[in-house]
N, C-alpha and C positions, 0 to 999 in steps of 0.2 A: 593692251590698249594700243591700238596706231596712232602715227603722227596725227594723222586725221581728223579722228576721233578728240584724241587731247586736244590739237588747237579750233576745236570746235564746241567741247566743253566749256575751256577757255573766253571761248568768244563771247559765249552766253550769258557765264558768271560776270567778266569785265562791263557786260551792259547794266549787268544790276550795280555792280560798283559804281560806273559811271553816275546811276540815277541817284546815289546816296552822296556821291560828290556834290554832285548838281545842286541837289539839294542843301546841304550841308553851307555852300559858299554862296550861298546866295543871302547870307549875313552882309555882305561885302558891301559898304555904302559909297566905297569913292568908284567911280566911275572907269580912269583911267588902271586904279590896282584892281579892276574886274578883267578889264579888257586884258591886261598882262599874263592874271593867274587862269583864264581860260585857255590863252594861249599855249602857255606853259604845260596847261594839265591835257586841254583837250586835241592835241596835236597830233596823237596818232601813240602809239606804248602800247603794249601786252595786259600790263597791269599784273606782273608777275608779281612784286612783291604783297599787296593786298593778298590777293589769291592763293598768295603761300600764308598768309595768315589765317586765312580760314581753312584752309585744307587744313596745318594743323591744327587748330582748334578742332575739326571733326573725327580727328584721329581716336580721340576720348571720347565720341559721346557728341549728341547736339549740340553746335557750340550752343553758347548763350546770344539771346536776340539783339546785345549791340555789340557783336563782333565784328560786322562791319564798318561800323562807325572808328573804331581801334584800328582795322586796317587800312582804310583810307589815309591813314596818318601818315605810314610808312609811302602811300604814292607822293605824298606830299613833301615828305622829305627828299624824295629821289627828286621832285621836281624844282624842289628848291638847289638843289649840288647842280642841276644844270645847267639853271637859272647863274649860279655864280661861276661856274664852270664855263658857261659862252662869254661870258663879262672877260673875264683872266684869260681867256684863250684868242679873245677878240674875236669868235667864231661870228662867220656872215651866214652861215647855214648850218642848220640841224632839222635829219630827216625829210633830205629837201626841200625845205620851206624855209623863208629866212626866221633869223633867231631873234629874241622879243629887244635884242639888246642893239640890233642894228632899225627894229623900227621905231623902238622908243629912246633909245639912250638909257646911257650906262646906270646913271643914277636912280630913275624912277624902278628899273629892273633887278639892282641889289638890295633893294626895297622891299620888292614885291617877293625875292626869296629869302629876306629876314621876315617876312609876314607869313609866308608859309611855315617855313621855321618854327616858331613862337606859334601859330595857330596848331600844328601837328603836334605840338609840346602839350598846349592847354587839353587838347583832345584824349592824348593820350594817359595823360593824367588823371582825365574824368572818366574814361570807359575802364585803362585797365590799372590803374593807382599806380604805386610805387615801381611796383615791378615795372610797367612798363617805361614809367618815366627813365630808370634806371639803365634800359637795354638802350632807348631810344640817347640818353645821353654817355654812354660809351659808343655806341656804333658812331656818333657826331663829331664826336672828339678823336677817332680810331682814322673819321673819313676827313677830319681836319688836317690832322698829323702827316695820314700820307701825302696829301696834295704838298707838305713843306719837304718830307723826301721826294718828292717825284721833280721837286723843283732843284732840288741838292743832284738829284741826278742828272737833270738837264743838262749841266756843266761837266760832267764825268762821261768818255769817251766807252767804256766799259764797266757795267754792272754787274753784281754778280747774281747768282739762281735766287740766293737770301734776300738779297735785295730787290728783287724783283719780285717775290712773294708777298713779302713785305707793306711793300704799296699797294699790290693787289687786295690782301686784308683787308687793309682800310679802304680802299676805295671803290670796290667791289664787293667785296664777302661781308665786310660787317654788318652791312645796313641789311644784306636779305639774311641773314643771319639771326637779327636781331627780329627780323619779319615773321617767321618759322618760330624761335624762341618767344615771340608775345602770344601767337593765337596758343600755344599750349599749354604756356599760364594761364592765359585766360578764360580755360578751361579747365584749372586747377590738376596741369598735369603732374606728374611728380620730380624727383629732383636728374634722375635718371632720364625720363624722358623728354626733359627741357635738353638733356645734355644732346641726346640723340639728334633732336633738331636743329641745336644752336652745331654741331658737327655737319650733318646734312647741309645745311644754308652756307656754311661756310666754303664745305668742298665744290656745291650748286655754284656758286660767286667765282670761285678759282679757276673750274674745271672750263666756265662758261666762256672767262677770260683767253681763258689757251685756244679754246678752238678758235673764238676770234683772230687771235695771233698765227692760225694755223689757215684760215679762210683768207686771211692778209695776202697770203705767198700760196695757196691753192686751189682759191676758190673760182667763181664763174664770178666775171663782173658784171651780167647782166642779173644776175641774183644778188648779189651783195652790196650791188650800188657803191662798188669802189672799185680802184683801179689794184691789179697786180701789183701789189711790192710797193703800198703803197706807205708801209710804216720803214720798211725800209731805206725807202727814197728821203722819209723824217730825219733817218737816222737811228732809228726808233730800237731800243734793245729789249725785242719781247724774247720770251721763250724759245722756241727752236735756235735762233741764233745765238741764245747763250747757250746751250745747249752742242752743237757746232763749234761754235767756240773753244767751250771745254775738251773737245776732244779730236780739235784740229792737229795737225805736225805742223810746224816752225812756218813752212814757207804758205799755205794754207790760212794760218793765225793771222800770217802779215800781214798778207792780200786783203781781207775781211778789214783787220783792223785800219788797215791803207782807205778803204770803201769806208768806211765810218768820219773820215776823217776830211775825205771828201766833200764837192758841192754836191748838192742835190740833183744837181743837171748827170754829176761823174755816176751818182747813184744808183742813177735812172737807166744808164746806158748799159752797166755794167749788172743790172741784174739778173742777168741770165745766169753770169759766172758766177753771183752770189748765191743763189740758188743750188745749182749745180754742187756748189762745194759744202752749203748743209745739209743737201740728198745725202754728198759723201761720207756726211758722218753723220748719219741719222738723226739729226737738227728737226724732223719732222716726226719722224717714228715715234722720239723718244717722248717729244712735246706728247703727242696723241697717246703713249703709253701712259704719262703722269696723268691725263686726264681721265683714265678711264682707269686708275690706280685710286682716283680722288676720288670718282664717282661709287665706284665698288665700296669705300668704305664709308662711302654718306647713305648706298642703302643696307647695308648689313646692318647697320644702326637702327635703322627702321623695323629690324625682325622683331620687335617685341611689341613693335602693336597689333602682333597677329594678321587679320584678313581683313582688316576697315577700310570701305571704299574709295576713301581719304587716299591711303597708300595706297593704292594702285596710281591713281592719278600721279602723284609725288615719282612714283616710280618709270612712269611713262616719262614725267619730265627729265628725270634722269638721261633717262636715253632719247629723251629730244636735241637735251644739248649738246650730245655726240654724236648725234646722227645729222643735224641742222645743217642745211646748205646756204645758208645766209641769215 
């Protein structure tokens, strides 16, 4: 299956999604918590993690006819970590549109993602029972955790690959994780093949993270809608540069760590030679080797569901997220 292909599968599936969200929230009686959660949900997203719940669900067999209802839960969560995520980041933009938190204020918006929250909970309670309640409040607690390390790192000059993983888990991989792991229960998969998923989802979240980090310092900026070296210029300790890092000599280590320690403005100037000196120690290669070490073993996981048309899809996405130019 081509890039093509899949994000046109995609497109098709994400409009039925849409129409079950639509539906779904239109419970909503206060006026002001509609206009928020529409914003939030209807902004523009893939709708990956839904669609990774019914793809595995079909892995087994028809899913069952409210599996969509169960995934829907999972967009809902992602939109609630936004939702709070633009609040604490004070973000003015997301997805080029301003963010719900600069047109309404702070407060009616950690609101309206405690309502997502708490409605994605009830739901998933009612389609997929314990089980999924259970995945949905570890992956919560997994994506709560890391935002308090990512905040512990804020203040640390240097992090290490563990650490960096770390947060990625939770702030990334759990919740599609957790996405992959409900549609195959909720298809009474077996104990094996929840395992296979909940590994899949995880390595999908990590593998997805790195190329980001990897698009950061080589990508096109008219594709990615960001500027060159633009986590760098943050300060930002993703992958390749720890990576770099690790296997700098003395005077090399300093430089970089000199540039970390610097203004943003020193950052900016100097990012050629940053660059330059993780080229020299394969700061990029190694990053792209992890990713596609990660992806390899989320789909050899996948061999035992044979030839289900499920997997091919899953498998395409694999190699979207390595292949993706923005």
């Amino acid at each position: 299956m081509t890039n093509t292909e899949l994000l046109a599968l995609f497109k098709k599936k994400s409009v039925a999604i849409d129409a079950v969200m639509t539906e779904d929230l239109a419970i909503i009686q206060s006026p002001l918590l509609a206009k928020i959660i529409h914003h939030a949900i209807f902004q523009g997203g893939k709708r990956i993690r839904p669609l990774l719940t019914l793809l595995a669900a079909s892995l087994v067999g028809p899913p069952p006819a409210d599996t969509p209802r169960l995934a829907i839960s999972f967009e809902y969560l992602h939109a609630a970590s936004l939702l709070h995520d633009d609040v604490i980041d004070h973000a003015i933009l997301r997805r080029g549109a301003e963010t719900a938190n600069t047109i309404w204020g702070m407060e009616p918006v950690i609101l309206a993602g405690d309502y997502l929250h708490a409605h994605a909970m009830a739901l998933a309670s009612e389609v997929g029972g314990s089980t999924a309640m259970a995945l949905i409040g570890r992956a919560t607690g997994a994506m709560v955790e890391s935002e308090f390390l990512q905040m512990h790192n804020a203040h640390e000059i240097l992090i290490s690959e563990e650490n960096y993983f770390q947060v990625l888990r939770g702030k990334t991989a759990a919740l599609i994780a957790a996405a992959c792991e409900a549609g195959i229960a909720h298809n009474q998969g077996s104990a094996e093949q929840r395992l296979a998923l909940r590994t899949y989802g995880t390595n999908l979240g990590l593998a997805f993270q790195i190329v980001d980090d990897l698009l950061d310092y080589l990508g096109d900026p008219a594709k990615t809608g960001k500027a060159v070296g633009n986590d760098f210029q943050e300060g930002k300790m993703t992958l390749p540069l720890i990576k770099a890092l690790k296997r700098a000599d003395a005077k090399d280590r300093e430089m970089l760590t000199s540039l970390l320690q610097a203004t943003p403005q020193e950052r900016s100037r100097q990012l050629a030679l940053a660059h330059t000196i993780m080229e020299k120690y394969q700061g990029f290669s190694l990053a792209r080797a992890q990713a596609e070490s990660l992806l390899g073993e989320a789909l050899a996981g996948l061999a035992i569901f044979g030839e289900a048309p499920a997997k091919e899809s899953l498998t395409g996405l694999a190699h979207y997220v390595l292949s993706r130019d923005k």
